[in-house]
C-alpha positions in Angstrom: 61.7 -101.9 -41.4 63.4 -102.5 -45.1 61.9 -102.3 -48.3 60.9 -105.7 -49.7 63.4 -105.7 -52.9 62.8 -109.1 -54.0 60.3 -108.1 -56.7 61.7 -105.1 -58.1 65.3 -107.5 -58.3 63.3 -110.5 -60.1 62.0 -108.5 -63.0 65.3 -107.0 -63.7 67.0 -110.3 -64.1 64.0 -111.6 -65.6 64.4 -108.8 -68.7 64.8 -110.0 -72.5 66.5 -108.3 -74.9 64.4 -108.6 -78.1 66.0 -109.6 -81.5 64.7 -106.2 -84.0 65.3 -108.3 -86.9 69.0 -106.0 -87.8 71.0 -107.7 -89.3 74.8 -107.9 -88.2 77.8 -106.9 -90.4 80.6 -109.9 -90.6 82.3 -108.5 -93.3 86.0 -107.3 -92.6 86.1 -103.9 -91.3 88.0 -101.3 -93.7 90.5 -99.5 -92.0 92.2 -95.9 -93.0 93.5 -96.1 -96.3 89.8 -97.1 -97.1 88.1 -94.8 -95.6 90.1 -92.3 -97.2 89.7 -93.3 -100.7 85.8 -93.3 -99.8 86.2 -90.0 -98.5 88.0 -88.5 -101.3 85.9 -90.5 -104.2 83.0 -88.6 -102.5 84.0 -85.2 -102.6 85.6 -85.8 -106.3 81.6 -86.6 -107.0 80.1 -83.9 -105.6 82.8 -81.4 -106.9 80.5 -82.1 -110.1 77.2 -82.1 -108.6 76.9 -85.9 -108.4 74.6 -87.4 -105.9 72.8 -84.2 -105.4 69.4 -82.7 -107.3 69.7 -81.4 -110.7 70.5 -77.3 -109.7 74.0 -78.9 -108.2 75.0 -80.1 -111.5 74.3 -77.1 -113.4 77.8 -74.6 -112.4 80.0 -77.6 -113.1 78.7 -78.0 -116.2 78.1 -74.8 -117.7 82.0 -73.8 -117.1 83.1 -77.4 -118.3 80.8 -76.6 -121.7 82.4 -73.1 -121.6 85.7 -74.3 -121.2 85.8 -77.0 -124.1 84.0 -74.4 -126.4 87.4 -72.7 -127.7 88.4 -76.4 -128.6 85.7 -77.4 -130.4 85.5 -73.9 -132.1 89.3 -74.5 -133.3 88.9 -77.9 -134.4 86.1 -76.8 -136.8 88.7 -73.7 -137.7 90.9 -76.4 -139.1 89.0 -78.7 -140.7 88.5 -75.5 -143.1 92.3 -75.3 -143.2 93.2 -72.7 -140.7 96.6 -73.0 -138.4 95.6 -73.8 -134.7 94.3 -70.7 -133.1 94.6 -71.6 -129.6 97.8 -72.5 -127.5 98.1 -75.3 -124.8 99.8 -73.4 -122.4 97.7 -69.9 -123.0 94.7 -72.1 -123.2 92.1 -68.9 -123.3 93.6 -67.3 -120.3 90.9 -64.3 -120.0 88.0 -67.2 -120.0 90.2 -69.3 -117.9 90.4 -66.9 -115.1 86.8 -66.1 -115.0 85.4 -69.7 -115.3 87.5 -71.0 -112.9 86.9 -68.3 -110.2 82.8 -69.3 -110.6 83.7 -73.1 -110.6 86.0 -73.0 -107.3 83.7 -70.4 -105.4 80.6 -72.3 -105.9 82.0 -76.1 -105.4 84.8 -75.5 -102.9 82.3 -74.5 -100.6 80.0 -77.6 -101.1 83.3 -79.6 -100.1 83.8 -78.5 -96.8 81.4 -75.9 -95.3 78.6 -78.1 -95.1 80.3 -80.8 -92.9 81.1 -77.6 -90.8 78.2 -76.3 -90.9 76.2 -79.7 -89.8 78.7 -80.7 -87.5 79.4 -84.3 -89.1 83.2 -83.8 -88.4 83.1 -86.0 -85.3 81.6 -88.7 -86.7 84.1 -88.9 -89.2 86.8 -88.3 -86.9 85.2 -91.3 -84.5 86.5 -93.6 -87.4 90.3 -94.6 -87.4 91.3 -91.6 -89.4 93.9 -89.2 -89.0 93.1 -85.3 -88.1 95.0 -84.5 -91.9 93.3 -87.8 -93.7 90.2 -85.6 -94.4 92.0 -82.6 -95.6 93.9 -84.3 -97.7 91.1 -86.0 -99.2 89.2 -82.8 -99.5 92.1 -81.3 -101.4 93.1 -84.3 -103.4 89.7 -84.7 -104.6 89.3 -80.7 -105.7 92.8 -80.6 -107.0 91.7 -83.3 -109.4 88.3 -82.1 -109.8 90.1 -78.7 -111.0 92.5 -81.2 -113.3 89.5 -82.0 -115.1 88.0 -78.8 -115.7 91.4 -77.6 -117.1 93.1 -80.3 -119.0 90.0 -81.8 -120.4 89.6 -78.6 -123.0 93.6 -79.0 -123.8 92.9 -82.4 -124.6 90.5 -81.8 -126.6 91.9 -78.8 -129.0 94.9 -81.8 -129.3 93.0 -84.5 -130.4 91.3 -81.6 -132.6 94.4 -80.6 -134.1 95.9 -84.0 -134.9 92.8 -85.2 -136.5 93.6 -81.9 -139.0 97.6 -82.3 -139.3 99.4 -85.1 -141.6 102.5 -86.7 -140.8 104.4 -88.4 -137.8 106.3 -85.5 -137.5 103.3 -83.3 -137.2 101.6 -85.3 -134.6 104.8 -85.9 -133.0 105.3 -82.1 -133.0 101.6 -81.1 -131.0 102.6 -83.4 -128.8 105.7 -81.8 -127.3 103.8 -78.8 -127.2 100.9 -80.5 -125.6 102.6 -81.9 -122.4 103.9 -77.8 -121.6 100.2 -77.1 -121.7 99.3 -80.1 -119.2 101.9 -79.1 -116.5 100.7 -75.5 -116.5 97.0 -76.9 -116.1 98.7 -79.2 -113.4 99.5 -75.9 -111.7 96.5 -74.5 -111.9 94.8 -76.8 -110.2 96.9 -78.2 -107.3 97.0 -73.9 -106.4 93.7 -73.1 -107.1 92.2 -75.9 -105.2 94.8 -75.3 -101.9 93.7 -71.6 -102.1 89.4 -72.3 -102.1 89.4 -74.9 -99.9 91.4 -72.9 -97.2 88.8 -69.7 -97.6 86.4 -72.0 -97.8 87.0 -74.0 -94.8 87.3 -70.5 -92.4 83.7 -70.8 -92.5 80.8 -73.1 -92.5 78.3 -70.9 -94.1 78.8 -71.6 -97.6 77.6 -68.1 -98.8 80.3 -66.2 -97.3 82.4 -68.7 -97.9 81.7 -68.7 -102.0 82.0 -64.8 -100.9 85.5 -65.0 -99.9 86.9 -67.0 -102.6 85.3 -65.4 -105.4 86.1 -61.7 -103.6 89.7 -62.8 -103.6 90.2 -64.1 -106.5 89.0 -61.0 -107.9 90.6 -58.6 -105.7 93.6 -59.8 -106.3 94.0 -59.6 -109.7 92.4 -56.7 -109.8 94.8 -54.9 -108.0 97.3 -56.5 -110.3 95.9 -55.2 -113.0 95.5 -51.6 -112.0 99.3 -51.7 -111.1 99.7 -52.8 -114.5 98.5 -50.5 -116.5 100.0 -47.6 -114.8 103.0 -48.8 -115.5 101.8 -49.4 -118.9 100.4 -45.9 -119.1 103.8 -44.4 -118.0 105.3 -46.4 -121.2 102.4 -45.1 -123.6 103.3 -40.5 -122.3 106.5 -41.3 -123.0 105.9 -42.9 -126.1 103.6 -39.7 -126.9 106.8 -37.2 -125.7 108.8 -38.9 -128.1 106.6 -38.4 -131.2 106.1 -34.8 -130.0 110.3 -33.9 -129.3 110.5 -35.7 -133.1 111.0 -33.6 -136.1 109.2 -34.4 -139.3 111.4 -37.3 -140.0 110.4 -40.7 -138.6 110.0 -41.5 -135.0 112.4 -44.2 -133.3 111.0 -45.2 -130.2 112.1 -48.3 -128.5 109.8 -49.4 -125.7 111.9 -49.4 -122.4 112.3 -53.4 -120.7 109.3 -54.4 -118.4 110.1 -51.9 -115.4 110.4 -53.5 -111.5 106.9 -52.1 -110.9 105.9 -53.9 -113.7 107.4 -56.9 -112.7 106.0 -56.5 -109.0 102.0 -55.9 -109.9 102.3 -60.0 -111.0 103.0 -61.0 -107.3 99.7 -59.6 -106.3 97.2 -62.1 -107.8 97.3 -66.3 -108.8 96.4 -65.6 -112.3 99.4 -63.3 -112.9 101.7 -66.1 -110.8 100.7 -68.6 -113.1 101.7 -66.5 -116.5 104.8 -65.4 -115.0 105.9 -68.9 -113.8 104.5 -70.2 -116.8 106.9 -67.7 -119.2 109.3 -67.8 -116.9 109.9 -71.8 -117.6 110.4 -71.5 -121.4 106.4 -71.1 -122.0 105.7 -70.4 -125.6 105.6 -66.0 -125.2 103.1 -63.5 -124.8 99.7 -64.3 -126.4 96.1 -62.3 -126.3 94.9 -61.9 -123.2 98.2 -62.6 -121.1 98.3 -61.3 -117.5 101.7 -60.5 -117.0 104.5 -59.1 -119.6 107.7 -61.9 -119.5 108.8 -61.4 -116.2 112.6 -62.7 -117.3 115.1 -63.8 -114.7 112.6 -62.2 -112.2 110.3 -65.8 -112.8 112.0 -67.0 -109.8 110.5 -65.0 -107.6 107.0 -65.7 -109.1 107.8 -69.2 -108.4 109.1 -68.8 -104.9 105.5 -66.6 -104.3 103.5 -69.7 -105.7 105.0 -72.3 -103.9 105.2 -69.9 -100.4 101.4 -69.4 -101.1 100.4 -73.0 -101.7 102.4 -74.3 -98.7 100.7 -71.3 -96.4 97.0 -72.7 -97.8 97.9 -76.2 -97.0 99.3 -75.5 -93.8 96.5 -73.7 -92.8 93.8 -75.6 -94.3 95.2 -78.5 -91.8 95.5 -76.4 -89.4 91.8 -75.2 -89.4 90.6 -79.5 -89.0 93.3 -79.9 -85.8 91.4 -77.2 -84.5 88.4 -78.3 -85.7 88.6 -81.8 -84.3 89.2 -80.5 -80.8 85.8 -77.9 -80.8 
């Protein structure tokens, strides 16, 4: 004999869906463009700590204080009457290099290896954006986040120097060195943000990832530098042979032009890229603490190594999120 089902089929159509109290959004729903800009507003903040605890905040702004220091020191140097000490387009490079490795190894990380880490990219990803939208927002973000590490000190050892000089002319004078200075810092940061982000992103463990972009930033140039000063060593013995082979008279020694090997150890490394692309151009020479001797007509290739290396980062930085999308 069936089951009597009337009962159990009365209380299911007599169930009630009970108002919690939400409230419902009306509001016009933001499509991709949005989104984006959310997105990328959001990882410019956090680049500097913002909307995180107090230890977030304090890398960013320790190399920002670090950075501007040589500004403010200069401005005070001519306010006493001094020339400028510091260039706009050899901005400090020695300080430069290091600050900058800490700042992208420490905050490229925060921008995309916790989202892999926590597995948030499919909710993102559930919203009508692209697979590349959140790369590009990632990188846009950093690149600008770089921008203003870089050309905020420049900036400031301009307005520094223009408060100290007299004249149109004068002013008008920093000024066209000034903008030189800003498109090398515009280098900087579209390549050094492509670069961290891609390390970063191979990983979402943000210590080996702040691992991997500090360890290559300084491996690289390392090695750059040890191939430089062999060369430089193989200049100084026959410097020394000369003096020895001369006679009590004085020595004439002309230093030989920068050798291929020289020329070669600046591929190895994105500091020595940026000198030699940065001479290469018409820069304003060799100062204190430069990477890479003028490279001459061999600056081409330092460019073509740049670009190659920035289009390989980006490529594989969206690469890694088509993957990612589909894990």
């Amino acid at each position: 004999m069936p089951a009597d089902t009337s009962t159990s089929t009365t209380d299911r159509a007599a169930g009630v869906i009970h108002d919690l109290g939400y409230r419902r959004y009306d509001g016009p729903r933001l499509g991709r463009a949005q989104i984006t800009r959310a997105l990328a507003w959001h990882s410019f903040r956090s680049a500097f700590g913002f909307g995180r605890g107090p230890k977030a905040k304090i890398v960013p702004a320790i190399a920002f204080i670090a950075l501007c220091l040589p500004a403010v020191i200069n401005a005070f140097s001519m306010s006493q009457g001094n020339p400028r000490l510091v260039g706009y387009d050899t901005y400090q490079p020695a300080l430069r290099d290091l600050v900058m490795t800490i700042f992208v190894a420490v905050q490229a990380p925060e921008l995309v290896s916790r989202d892999l880490r926590s597995r948030v990219l499919p909710l993102y990803f559930a919203r009508p954006i692209k697979t590349g939208d959140y790369p590009a927002a990632k990188y846009l973000a950093f690149t600008a986040a770089c921008a203003v590490m870089i050309e905020t000190p420049v900036l400031l050892l301009y307005l520094g120097t223009i408060v100290n000089v007299h004249g149109g002319a004068a002013v008008w004078a920093q000024t066209k060195e000034l903008i030189p200075g800003l498109l090398v810092g515009l280098m900087w940061s579209v390549v050094l943000a492509a670069i961290s982000l891609f390390l970063a992103s191979l990983t979402g463990r943000r210590g080996f990832a702040t691992g991997a972009v500090a360890i290559f930033f300084l491996a690289t140039y390392t090695l750059a530098e040890i191939l430089l000063q062999v060369e430089n060593h193989a200049v100084r013995q026959q410097a020394a042979q000369a003096i020895q082979n001369s006679g009590p008279g004085p020595v004439h020694f002309v230093p030989p032009p920068p050798a291929m090997a020289e020329k070669v150890s600046g591929l190895f490394s994105p500091f020595t890229l940026f000198d030699g692309v940065r001479m290469w151009i018409g820069g304003s020479g060799t100062a204190i603490g430069d990477n890479v001797m003028n490279p001459g007509g061999f600056g081409a290739v330092y460019l073509l190594v740049l670009v190659a290396a920035l289009a390989g980062c980006l490529a594989g930085l969206f690469t890694r999120y088509r993957k990612a999308r589909l894990s």
